[in-house]
C-alpha positions as CSV (number, residue, x, y, z in Angstrom):
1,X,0.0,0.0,0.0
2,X,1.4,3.5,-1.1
3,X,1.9,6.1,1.3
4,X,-0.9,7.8,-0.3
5,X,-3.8,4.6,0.1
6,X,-2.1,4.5,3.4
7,X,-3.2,8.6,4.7
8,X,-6.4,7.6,3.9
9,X,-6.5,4.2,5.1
10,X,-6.3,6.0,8.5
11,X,-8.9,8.4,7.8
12,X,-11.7,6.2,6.7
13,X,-10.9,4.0,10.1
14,X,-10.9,7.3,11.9
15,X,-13.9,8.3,10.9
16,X,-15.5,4.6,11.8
17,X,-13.9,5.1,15.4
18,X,-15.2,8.7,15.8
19,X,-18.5,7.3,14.3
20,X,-18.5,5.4,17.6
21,X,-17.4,8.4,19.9
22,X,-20.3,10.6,18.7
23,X,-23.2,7.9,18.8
24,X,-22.6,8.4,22.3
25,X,-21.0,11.7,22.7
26,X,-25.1,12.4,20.9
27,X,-26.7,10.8,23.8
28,X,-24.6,13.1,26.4
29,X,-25.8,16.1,24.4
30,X,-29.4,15.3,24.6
31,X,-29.2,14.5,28.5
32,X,-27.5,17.8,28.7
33,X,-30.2,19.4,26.9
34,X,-33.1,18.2,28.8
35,X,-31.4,18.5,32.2
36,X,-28.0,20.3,32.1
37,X,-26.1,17.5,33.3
38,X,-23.6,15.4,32.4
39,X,-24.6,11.7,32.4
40,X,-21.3,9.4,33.2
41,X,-23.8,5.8,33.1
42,X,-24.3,6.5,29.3
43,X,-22.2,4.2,28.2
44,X,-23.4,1.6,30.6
45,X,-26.7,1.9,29.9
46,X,-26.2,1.6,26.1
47,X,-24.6,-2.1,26.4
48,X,-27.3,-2.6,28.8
49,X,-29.4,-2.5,26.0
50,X,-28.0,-3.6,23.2
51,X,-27.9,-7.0,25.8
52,X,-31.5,-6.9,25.7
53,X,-31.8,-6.4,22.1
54,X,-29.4,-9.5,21.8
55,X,-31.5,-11.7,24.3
56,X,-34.9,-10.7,22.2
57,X,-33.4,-11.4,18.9
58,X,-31.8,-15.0,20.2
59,X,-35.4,-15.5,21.4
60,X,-37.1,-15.1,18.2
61,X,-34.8,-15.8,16.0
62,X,-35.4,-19.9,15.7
63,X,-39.0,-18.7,14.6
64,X,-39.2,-15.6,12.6
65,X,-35.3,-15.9,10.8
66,X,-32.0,-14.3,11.3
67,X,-32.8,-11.1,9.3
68,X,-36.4,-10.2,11.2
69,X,-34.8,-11.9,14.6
70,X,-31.9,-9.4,14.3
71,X,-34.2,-6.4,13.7
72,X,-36.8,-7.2,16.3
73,X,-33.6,-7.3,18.5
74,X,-32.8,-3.9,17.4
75,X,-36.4,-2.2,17.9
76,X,-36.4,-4.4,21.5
77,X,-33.5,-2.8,22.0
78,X,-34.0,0.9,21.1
79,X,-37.5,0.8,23.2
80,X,-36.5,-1.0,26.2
81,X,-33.7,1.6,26.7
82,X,-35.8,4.8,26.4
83,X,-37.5,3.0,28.9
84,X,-35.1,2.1,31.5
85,X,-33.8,5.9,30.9
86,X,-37.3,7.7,31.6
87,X,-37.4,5.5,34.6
88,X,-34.1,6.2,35.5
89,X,-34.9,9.6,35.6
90,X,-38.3,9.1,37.2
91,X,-37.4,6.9,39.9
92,X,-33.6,7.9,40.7
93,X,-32.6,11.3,39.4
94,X,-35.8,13.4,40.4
95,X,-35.0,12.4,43.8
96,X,-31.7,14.5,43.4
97,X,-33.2,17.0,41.2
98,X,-32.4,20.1,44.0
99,X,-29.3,18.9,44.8
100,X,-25.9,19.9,43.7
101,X,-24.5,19.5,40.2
102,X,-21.5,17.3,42.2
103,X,-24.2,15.2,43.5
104,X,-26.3,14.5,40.9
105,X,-23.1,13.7,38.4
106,X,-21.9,11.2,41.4
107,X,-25.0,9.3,41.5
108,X,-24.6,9.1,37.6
109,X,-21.0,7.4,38.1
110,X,-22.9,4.9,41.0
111,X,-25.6,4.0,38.0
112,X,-22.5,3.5,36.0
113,X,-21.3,1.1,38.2
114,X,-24.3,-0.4,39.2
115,X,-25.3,-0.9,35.6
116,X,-22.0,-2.9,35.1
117,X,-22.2,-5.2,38.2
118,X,-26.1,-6.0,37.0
119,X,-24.7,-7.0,33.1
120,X,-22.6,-9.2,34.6
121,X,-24.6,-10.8,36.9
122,X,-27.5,-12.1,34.3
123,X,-25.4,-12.2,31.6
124,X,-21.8,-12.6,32.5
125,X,-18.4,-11.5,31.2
126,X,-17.7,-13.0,27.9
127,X,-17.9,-11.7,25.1
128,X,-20.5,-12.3,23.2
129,X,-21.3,-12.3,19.2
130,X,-23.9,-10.0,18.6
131,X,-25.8,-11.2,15.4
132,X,-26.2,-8.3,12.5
133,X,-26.8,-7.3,9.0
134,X,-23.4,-7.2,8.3
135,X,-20.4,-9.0,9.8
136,X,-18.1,-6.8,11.2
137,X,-15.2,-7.8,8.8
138,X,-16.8,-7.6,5.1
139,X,-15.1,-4.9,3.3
140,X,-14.1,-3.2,-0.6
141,X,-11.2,-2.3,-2.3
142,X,-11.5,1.2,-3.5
143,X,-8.0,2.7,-5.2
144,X,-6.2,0.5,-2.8
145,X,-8.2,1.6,0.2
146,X,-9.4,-1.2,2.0
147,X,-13.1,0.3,3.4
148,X,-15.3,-1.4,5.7
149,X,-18.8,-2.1,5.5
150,X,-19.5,-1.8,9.1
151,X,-17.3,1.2,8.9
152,X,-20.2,3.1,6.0
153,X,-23.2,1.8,7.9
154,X,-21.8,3.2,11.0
155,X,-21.0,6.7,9.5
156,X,-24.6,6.8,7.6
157,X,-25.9,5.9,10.7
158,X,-24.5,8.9,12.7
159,X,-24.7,11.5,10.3
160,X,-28.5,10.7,9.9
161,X,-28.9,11.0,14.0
162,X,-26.9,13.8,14.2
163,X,-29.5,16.1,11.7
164,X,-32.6,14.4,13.1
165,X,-31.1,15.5,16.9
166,X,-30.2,18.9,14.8
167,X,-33.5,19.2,13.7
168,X,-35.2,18.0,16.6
169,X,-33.6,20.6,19.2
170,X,-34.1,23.6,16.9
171,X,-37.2,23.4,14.9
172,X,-39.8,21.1,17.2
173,X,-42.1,21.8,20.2
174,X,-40.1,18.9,21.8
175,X,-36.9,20.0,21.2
176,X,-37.4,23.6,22.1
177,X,-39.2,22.2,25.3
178,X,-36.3,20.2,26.1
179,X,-33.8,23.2,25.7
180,X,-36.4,25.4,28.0
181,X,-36.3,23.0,30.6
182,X,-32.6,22.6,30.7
183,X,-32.2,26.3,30.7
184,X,-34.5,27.4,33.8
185,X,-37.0,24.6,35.2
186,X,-39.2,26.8,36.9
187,X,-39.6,29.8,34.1
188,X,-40.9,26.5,32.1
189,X,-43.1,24.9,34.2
190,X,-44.3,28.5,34.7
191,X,-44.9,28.9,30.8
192,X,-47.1,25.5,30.9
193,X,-44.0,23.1,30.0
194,X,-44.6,19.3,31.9
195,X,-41.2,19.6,33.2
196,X,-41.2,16.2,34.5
197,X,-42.5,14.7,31.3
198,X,-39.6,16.5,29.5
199,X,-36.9,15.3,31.6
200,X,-38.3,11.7,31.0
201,X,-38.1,12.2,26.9
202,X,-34.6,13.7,27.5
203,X,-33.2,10.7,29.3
204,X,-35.2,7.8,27.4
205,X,-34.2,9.2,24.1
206,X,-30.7,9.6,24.9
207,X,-30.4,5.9,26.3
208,X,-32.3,4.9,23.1
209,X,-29.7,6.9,21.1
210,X,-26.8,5.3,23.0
211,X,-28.3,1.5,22.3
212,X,-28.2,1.8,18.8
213,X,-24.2,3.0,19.2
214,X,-24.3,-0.2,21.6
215,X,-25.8,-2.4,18.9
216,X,-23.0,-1.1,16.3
217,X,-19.8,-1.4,18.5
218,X,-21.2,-4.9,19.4
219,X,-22.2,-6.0,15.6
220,X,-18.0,-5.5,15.1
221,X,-16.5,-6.2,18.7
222,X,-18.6,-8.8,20.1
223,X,-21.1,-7.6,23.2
224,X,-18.8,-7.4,26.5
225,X,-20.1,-5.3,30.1
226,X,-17.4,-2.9,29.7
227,X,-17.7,-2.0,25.9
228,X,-18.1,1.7,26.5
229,X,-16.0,2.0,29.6
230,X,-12.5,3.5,27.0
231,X,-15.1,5.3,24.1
232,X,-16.8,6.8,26.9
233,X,-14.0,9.2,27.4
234,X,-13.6,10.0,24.2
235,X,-17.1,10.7,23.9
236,X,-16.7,13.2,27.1
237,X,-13.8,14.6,25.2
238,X,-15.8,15.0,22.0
239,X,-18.9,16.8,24.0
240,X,-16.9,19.5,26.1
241,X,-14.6,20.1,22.6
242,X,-18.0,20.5,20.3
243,X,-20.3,22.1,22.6
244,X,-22.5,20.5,25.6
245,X,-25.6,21.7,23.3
246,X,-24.3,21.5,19.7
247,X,-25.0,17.9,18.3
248,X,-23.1,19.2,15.2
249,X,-20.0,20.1,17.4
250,X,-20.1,16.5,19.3
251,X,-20.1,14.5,16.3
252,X,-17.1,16.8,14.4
253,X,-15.2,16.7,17.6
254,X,-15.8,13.3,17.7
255,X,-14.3,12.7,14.3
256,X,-11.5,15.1,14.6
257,X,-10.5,13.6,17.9
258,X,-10.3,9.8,16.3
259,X,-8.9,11.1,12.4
260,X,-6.1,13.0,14.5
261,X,-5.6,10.1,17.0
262,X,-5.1,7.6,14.0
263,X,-2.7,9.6,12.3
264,X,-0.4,10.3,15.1
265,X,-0.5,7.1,15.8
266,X,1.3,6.0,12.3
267,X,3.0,9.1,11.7
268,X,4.5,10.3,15.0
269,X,7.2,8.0,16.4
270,X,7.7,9.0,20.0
271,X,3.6,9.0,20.7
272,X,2.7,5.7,18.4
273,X,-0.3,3.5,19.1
274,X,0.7,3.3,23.1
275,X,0.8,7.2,24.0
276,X,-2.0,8.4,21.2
277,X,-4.5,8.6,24.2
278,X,-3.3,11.4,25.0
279,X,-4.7,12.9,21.4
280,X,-8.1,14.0,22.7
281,X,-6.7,15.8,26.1
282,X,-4.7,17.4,24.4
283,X,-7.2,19.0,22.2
284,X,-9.9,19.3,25.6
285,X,-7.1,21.5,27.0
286,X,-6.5,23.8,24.3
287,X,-9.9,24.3,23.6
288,X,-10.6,25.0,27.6
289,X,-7.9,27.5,27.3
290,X,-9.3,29.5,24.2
291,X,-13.1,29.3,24.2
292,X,-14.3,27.0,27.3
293,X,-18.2,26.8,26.3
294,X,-16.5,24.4,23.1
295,X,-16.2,25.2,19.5
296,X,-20.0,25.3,18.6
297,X,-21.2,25.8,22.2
298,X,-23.2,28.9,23.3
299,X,-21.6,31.5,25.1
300,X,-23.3,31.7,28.6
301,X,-24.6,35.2,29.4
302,X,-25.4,35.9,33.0
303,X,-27.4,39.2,33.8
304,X,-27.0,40.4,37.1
């Protein structure tokens, strides 16, 4: 492979990595949007439910065939996570609702945890196939370029959820609701919001949003408890770089962060594939340092 097939080699698997980092780095935006937090048990409750997709599709399967057994998995999948996220919020996040932002994030990282120990427990710690469309390792020859399947379904796949969140946040009832709610509570339930409703949407579609970057990762790594625990930080990286409410900005950070991080890795000696972690801080510092709301994030104006 020429140096030139080789550039852009890396690119094409960058942007499948980052592809990854913003399916989830999407879902943090949307909790952010409906509640102003950050939620750390994203991740965990994304393989949580891409392990109930898997366990519906294994059930049915044997009776309706692979192809409608794998998408009954997937819709499983999607619906049981919005609704394990609206009764997260319901049942365990409202009851911290007028606490402090520390507070509420930490009982985020105990959900993470918990989340974990619970996958394990019914399901163990193997890894396990996860059955889709596509195997993970079918690919093309284009120019020399070696391109994945998995790799275009996975960017099609977040570029279409990127403009529907787009879309959603800035041109619907729902999503304008969403953003009103995050922004003051009370001056929406005042202008006849259902602030409680909202917060429930905001958390069940961002766990539903996570799932299906559960069921992708899993379709080409096999379905593990701690699948997300490593893309999570990227993701983190990828929200706070972008913008906490700029679904655009997440999913170009996202990109940026894993195109740069594949290219340092291959052409910078002294970092290589061990030390090109260090790719996204790097970039999360710099962009603290010179415009801390993110790239694409609003600047926060506070009358006094």
């Amino acid at each position: 492979m020429n140096q030139l097939a080789t550039f852009i080699q890396l690119i094409i698997d960058g942007l499948a990595q980052g592809s990854l980092y913003a399916a989830l780095a999407l879902a943090i935006v949307l909790v952010n949007q409906a509640t102003g937090l950050v939620n750390f048990a994203q991740g965990g409750m994304a393989v949580l439910g891409a392990y109930i997709g898997l366990t519906a599709s294994n059930l049915v399967t044997p009776v309706v065939g692979l192809f409608a057994g794998i998408t009954i998995g997937i819709i499983v999948a999607v619906a049981a996570s919005f609704g394990i996220g609206a009764l997260i919020e319901r049942f365990v996040m409202r009851r911290f609702m007028g606490a402090e932002v520390d507070t509420q994030v930490v009982v985020t990282i105990g959900l993470f945890t918990f989340i974990g120990g619970f996958i394990g427990i019914v399901w163990g710690f193997n890894y396990i196939p996860y059955p889709f469309y596509i195997s993970g390792n079918e690919s093309f020859t284009v120019l020399g370029v070696s391109i994945s399947v998995w790799s275009i379904t996975t960017f099609v796949t977040i570029m279409a959820l990127m403009i529907v969140l787009q879309l959603l946040f800035r041109g619907t009832k729902l999503g304008l609701g969403l953003r009103a709610v995050s922004d003051n509570s009370d001056s929406a339930a005042l202008s006849g919001i259902r602030v409680g409703r909202m917060l429930m949407i905001g958390w069940g579609l961002a766990a539903a949003l996570g799932t299906v970057a559960g069921v992708l990762l899993a379709a080409k790594a096999q379905l593990y408890p701690d699948n997300f625990d490593g893309i999570l930080v990227y993701a983190l990286a990828a929200v706070i770089i972008g913008g906490l409410d700029s679904p655009i900005g997440a999913v170009l950070a996202a990109w940026v962060i894993a195109i740069v991080e594949s290219l340092v890795g291959v052409y910078v000696p002294f970092i290589g594939h061990d030390l090109k972690v260090i790719v996204p801080f790097v970039f999360l510092f710099a962009v603290l340092i010179i415009k801390p709301q993110g790239l694409f994030g609003r600047r926060q104006v506070v009358r006094v």
